[in-house]
N, C-alpha and C positions, 0 to 999 in steps of 0.2 A: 493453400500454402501455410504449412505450420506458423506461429508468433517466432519471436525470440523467448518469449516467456514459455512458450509449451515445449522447447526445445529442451528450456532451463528445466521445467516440469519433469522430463521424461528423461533427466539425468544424460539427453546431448552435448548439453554446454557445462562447463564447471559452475556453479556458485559458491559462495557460503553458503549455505541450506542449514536455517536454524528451527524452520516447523514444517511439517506435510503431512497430511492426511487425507482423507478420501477427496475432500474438498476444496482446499488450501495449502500453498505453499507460500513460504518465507524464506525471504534470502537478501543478504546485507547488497546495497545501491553498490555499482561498478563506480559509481561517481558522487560519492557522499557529499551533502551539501551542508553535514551536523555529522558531530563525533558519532550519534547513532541516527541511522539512514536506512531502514527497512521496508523492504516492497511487499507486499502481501498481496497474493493472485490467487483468482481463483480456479484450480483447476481446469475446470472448464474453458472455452474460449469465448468471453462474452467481448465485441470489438469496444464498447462503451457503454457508460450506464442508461443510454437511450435506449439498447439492446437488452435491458433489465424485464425479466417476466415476474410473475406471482410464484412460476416455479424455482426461483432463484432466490428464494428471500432465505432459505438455510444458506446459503453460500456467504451471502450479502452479511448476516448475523454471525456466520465463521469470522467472515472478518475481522468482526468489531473485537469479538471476544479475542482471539488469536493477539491482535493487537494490545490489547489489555493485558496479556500475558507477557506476550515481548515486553512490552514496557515496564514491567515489572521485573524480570530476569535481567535486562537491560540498568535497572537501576536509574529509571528516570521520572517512574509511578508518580513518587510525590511531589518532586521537583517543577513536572509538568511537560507534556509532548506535542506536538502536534501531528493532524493525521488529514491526511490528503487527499483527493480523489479528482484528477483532471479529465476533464469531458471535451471531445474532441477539439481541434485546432486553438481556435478562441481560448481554450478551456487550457492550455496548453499540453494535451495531452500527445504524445512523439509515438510510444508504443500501443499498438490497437488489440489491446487484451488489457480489460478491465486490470486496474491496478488500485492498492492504498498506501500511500507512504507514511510511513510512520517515522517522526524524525523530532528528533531531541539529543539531549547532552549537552546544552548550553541556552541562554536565552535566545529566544528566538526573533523578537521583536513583533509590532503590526502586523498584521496581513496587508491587504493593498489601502487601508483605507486609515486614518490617525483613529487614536484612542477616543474622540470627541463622538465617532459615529456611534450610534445604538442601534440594537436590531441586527 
């Protein structure tokens, strides 16, 4: 059964679609959690990055850079962004096709832990 993301992918569903390529697709969060909220998937359907192979590592490195890009056309490069990657339930991961969210536009605060932790 196709994702909601392969659906997005294959021009079923509308998005914003701001990148795509052989490997990767971008398209702005249905439910912004930050003025900028971008999903970055990879083509492919990997269900999580448990599902990650050695043949996957261009896809995986699409990623990074594609993000790095948005964030820059986004106008949040310098400012600073953060970039996301939820791994199944625990992980809080809802959609089962690998995803990165790339999300900025304002500060964003901690992650889950005070500024005091290191490492």
């Amino acid at each position: 059964m196709p994702t909601l993301f392969a659906k997005i992918i294959r021009g079923e569903i509308p998005s914003k679609q701001l990148y795509q390529d052989d490997l990767v697709t971008a398209f702005r969060d249905i439910n912004p959690q930050a003025p900028t909220h971008i999903l970055i998937v990879p083509n492919k359907v990997i269900p999580t990055v448990n599902e990650l192979t050695s043949d996957d590592e261009q896809i995986t490195a699409r990623m990074m850079m594609v993000a790095k890009k948005l964030a820059a056309q986004e106008g949040i490069a310098e400012s600073g962004y953060r970039l996301i990657i939820n791994c199944n339930g625990h992980g809080g991961q809802e959609v089962f096709h690998m995803h990165m969210h790339l999300i900025g536009g304002r500060p964003l605060g901690p992650m889950l832990w005070g500024s005091s932790l290191v490492g």
